[in-house]
MIVO-116073 format. One record per atom (N, C-alpha, C, O, CB): residue in one letter; x, y, z. Coordinates in pm, whole numbers, plus 50000, padded with zeros to 5 digits. Atoms other than C-alpha are relative to their C-alpha. Glycine has a CB too. Layout:
<sites>
aXYZ...
</sites>
This chain:
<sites>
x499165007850088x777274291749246x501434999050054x502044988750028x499995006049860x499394999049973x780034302849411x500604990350105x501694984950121x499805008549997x499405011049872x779744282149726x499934982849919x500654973449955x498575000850181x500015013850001x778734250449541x501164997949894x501054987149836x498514993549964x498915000950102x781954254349296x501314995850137x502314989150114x500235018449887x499195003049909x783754252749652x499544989550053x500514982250073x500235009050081x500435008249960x781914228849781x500284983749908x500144972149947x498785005850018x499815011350124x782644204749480x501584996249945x501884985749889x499165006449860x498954996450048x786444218649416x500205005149892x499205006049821x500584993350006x500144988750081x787574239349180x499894989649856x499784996549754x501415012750017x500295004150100x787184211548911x498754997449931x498414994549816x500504992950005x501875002650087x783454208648877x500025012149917x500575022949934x498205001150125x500284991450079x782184223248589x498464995349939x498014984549901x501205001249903x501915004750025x778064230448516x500375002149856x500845010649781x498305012850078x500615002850196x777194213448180x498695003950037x497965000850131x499994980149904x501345000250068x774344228448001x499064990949971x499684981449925x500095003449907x500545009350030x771684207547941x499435001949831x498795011949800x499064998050111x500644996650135x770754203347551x498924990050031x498654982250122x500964997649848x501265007050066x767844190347388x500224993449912x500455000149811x499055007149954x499495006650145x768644160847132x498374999649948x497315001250009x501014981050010x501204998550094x766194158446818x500594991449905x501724995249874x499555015349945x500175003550120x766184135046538x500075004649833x498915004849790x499214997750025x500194996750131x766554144846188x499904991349912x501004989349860x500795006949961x500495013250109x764974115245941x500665008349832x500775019649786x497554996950001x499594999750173x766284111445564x500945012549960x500945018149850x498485002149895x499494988350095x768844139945584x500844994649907x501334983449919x500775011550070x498984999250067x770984147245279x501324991950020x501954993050126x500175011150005x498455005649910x774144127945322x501075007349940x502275004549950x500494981749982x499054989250061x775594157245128x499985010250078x500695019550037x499705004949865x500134992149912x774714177845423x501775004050092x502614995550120x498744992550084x498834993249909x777704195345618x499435004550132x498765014750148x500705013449928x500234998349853x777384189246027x501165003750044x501155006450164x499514988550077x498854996349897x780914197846112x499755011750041x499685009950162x501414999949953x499434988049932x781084230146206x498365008250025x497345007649957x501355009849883x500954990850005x778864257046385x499345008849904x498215013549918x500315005550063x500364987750082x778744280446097x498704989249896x497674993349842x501775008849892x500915006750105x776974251745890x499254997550105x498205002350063x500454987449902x501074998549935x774854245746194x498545012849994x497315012149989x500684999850108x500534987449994x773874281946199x499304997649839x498784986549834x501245013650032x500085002550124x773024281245844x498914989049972x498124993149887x501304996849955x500755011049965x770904246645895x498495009750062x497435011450002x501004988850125x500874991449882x768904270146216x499535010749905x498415015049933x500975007250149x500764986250034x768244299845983x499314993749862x498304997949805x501175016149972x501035003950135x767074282045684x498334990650029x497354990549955x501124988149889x501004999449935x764604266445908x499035004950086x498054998650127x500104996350015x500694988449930x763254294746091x500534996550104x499854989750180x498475001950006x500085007449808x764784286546419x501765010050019x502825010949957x500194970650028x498574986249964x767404315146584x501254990449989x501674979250016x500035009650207x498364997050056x770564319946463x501144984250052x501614974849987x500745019050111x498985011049958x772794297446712x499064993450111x499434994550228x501625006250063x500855007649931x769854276646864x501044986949984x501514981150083x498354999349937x499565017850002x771594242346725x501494999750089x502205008450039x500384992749798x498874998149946x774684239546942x501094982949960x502304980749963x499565004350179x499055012550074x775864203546803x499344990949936x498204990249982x500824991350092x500485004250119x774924181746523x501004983149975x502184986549970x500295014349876x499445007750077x776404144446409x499384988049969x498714982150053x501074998450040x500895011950093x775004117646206x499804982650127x500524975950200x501424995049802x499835011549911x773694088946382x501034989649973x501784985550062x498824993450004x499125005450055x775644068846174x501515003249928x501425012049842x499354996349945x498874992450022x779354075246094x500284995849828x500374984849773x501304995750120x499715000750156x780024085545711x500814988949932x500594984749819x500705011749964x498745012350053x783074057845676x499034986750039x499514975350041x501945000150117x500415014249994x780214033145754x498614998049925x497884988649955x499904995450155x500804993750083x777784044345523x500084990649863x501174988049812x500465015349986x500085010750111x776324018545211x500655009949854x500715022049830x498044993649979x499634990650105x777634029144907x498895007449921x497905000949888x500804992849906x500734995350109x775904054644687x498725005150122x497775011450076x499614986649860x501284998349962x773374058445007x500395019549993x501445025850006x499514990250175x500584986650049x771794095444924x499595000550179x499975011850205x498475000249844x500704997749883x770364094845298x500005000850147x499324991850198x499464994949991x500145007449851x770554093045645x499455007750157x498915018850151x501574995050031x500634996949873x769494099446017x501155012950039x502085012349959x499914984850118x499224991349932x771574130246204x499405007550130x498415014450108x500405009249904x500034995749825x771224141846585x500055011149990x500415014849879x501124995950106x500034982650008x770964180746661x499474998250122x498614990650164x499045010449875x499784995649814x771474193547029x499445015049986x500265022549933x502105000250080x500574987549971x769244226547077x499915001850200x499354996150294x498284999749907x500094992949871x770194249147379x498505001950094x498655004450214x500515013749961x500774995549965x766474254447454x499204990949955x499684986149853x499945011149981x501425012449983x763504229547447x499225009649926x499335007149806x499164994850186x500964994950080x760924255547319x500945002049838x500265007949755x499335015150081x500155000350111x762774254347009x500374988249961x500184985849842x500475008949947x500175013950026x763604217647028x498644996049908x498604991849793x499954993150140x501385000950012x759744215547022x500235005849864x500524997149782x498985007450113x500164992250099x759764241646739x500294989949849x499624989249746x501015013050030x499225009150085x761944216346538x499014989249955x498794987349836x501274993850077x500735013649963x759744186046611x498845003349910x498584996549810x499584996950175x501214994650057x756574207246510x500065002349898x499074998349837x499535009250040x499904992150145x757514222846198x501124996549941x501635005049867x500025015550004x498645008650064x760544200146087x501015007049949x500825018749980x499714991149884x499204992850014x763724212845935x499965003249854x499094998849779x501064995650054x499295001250110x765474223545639x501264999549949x501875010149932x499725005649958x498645006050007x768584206445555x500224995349817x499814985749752x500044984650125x499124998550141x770294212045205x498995000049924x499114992449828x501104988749952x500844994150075x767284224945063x498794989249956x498044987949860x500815005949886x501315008649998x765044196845178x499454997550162x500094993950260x500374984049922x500344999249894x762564198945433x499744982750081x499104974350018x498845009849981x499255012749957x763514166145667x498544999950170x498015009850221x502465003950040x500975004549909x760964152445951x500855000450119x502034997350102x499324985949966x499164999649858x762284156246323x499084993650083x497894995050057x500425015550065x500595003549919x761234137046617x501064997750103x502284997150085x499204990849961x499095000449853x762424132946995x500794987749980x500444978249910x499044998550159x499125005949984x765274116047064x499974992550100x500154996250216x500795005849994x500885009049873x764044084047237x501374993950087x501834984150029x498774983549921x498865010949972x767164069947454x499204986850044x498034984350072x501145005350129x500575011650037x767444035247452x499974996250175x500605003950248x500974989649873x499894999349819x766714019147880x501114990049956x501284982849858x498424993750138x498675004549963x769934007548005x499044983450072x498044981750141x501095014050135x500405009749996x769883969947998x501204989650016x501794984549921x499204999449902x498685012149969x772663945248175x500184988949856x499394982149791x499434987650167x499525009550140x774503926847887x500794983350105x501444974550050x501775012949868x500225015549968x774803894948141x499124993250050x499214981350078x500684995850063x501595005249948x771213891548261x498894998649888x497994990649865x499335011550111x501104992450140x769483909347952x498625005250089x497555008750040x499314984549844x501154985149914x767273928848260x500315009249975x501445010049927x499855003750150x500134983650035x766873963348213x499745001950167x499294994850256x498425006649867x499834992349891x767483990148477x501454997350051x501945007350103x498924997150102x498914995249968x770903980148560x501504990949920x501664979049890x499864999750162x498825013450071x774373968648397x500534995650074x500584996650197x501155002049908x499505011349919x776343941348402x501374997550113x501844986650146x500184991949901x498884998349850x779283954048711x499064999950078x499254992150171x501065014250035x501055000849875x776153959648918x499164988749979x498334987150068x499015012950016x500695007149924x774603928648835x500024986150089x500884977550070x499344999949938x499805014249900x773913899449110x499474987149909x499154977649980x498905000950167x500365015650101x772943869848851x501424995250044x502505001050057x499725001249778x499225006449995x774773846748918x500774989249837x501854983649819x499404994650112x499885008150144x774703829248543x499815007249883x498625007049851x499014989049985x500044997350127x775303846848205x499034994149956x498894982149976x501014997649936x501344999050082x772003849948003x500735005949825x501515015349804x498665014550099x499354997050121x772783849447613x499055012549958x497905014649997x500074986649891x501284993050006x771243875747484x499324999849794x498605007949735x500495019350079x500625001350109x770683859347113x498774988050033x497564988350009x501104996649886x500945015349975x769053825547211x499444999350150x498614990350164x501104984349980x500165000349862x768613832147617x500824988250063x500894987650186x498534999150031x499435011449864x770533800847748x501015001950083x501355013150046x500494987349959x499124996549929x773283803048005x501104997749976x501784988950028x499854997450089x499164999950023x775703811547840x500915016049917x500355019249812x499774988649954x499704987250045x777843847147739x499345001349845x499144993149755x501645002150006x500615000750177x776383859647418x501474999949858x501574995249745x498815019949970x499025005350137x779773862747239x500674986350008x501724984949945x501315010349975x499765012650061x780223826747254x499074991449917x499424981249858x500334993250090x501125000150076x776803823747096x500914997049846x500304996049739x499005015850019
</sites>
């Protein structure tokens, strides 16, 4: 580690890799800020202590329908076998047990071709592709 910290300069720094997970229909009375309510989240679902290492709603609270009771929230586990654990045997979040599934990312898809696999600084099209109607033309003039 030593040589490849020199090899890189002294500014690289190894990120951890988490595990994202899904959480369907949580609470929207739920509390994701802070670790301690993470922890708290992890032990009421059987799952060690400080497994969850970060947590925030897919959707941001200030954009939230009024009166909605519900929503989606993200959870980053240090460790895959209890990712899995999550997935398998779902959670419990504010004293309701909530459905988990993998966290599908979406494929990276050029916003002036509308191909997938690469965006639009790398791509060679020569002609803006809309990407509501397809004709050649940018989509925010659509």
């Amino acid at each position: 580690m030593k040589q490849f910290s020199k090899d890189w300069g002294t500014n690289a720094v190894v990120q951890p890799s988490h595990h994202e997970v899904i959480a369907e229909f949580v609470p929207t009375t739920a509390n994701l800020d802070s670790p301690s309510a993470w922890e708290n989240i992890a032990i009421d679902s059987g799952l060690p202590k400080r497994s969850i290492v970060a947590a925030r709603w897919v959707r941001k609270p200030e954009h939230r329908k009024p009166g909605q009771k519900v929503g989606h929230a993200i959870f980053a586990f240090s460790d895959s076998r209890v990712a899995n654990n999550a997935i398998q045997d779902g959670m419990v979040i504010n004293h309701k047990m909530v459905n988990v599934r993998r966290e599908e990312k979406d494929p990276q898809r050029c916003m002036k071709c509308q191909q997938y696999g690469h965006i639009a600084r790398e791509c060679s099209s020569e002609v803006d592709v809309c990407g509501q109607c397809d004709r050649n033309h940018p989509t925010q003039t659509c």
